[in-house]
C-alpha positions as CSV (number, residue, x, y, z in Angstrom):
1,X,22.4,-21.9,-5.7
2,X,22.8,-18.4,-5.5
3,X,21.3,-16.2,-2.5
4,X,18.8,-13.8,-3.7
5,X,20.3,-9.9,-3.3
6,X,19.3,-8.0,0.0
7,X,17.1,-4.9,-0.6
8,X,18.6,-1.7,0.0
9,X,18.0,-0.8,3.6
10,X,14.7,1.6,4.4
11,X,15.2,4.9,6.1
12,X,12.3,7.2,7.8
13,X,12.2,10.6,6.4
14,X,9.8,12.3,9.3
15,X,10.8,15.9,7.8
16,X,9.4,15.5,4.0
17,X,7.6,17.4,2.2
18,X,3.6,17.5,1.8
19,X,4.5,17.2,-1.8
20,X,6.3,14.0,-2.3
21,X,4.2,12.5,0.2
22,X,0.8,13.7,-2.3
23,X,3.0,12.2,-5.5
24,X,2.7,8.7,-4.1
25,X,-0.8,9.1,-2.4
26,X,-1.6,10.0,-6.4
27,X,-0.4,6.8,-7.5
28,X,-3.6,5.3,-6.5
29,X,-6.2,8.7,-6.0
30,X,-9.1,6.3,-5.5
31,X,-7.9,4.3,-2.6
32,X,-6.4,7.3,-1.2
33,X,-8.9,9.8,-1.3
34,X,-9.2,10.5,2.4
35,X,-5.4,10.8,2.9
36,X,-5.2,13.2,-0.2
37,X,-8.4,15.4,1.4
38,X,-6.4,15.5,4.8
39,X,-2.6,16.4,3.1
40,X,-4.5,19.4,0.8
41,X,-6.4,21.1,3.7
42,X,-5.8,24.9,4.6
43,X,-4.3,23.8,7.6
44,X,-2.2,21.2,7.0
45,X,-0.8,21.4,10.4
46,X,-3.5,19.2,11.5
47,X,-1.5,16.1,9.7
48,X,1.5,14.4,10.2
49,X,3.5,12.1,7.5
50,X,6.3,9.7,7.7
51,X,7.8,8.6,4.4
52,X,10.0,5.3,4.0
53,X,12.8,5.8,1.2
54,X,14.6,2.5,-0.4
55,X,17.9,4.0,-2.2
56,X,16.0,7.7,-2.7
57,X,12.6,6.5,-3.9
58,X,9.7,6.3,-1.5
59,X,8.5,3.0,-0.3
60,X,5.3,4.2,1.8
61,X,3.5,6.4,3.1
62,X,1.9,6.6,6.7
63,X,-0.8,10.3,7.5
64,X,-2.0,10.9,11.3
65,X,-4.1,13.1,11.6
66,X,-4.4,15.4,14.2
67,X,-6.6,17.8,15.9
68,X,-9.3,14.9,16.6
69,X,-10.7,13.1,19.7
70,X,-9.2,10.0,17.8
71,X,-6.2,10.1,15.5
72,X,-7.5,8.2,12.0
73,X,-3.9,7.0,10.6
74,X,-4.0,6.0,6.6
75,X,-0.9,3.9,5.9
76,X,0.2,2.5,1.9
77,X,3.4,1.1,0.5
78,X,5.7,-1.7,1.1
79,X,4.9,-3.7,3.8
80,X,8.7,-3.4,4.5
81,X,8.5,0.4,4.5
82,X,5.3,0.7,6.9
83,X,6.7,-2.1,9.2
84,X,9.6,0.5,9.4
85,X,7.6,3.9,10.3
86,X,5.5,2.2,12.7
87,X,8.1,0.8,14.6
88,X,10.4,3.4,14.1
89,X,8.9,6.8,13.9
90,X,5.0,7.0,15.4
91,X,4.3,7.0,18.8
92,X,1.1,7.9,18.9
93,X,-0.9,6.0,22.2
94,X,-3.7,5.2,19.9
95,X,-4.7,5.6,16.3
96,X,-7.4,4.2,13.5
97,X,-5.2,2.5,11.0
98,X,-6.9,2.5,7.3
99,X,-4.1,0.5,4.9
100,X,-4.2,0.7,1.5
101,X,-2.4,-0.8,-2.0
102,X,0.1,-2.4,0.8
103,X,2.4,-4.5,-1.0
C-alpha cells in the first residue's frame, strides 16, 4: 500500500488584491453576495481579506469587515485554507462568521 501524496503546503497572502479575492467570491455569486457587496464598495477600506494559496492558486477566502459595532466575517474555501487564516492571520477579539461553499 502506497501512502496517499501530501498537499502542497497553504500560505496566507494578507497583502492581495481586491481583485483575486472578487474572482473566487464569483465562483459562487449567489452564496457570496454579501461578501461581493462589501469587496465592491466606494470605500473599500472598510474590509479586510486574507487569501490561502495551495502552489499559486487560492484555496479560500476569509472578508472582515470593518467600520461596525460588530465585525460580520464571511469565510469560503478549503477547509484546509480557512483553518489556516483563522489561526494564522486574524486576530480580531470578536467577529460574526458567515461560511460558505467550504469544502
Amino acid at each position: 500500500m502506497t501512502a496517499a501524496p501530501s498537499l502542497p503546503e497553504i500560505k496566507i497572502d494578507a497583502h492581495s488584491s481586491a481583485a483575486e479575492a472578487r474572482a473566487f467570491l464569483e465562483r459562487d455569486r449567489l452564496m457570496a453576495a454579501y461578501a461581493l457587496a462589501d469587496i465592491d464598495q466606494p470605500e473599500v477600506e472598510g474590509a479586510r481579506w486574507w487569501i490561502a494559496r495551495r502552489d499559486g492558486d487560492i484555496a479560500a477566502v476569509v472578508l472582515v469587515v470593518e467600520g461596525l459595532p460588530f465585525r460580520p466575517c464571511f469565510a469560503t474555501g478549503a477547509s484546509d485554507g480557512l483553518a489556516a487564516i483563522f489561526r494564522e492571520a486574524i486576530r480580531e477579539s470578536s467577529a460574526w462568521i458567515t461560511c460558505g461553499g467550504c469544502t
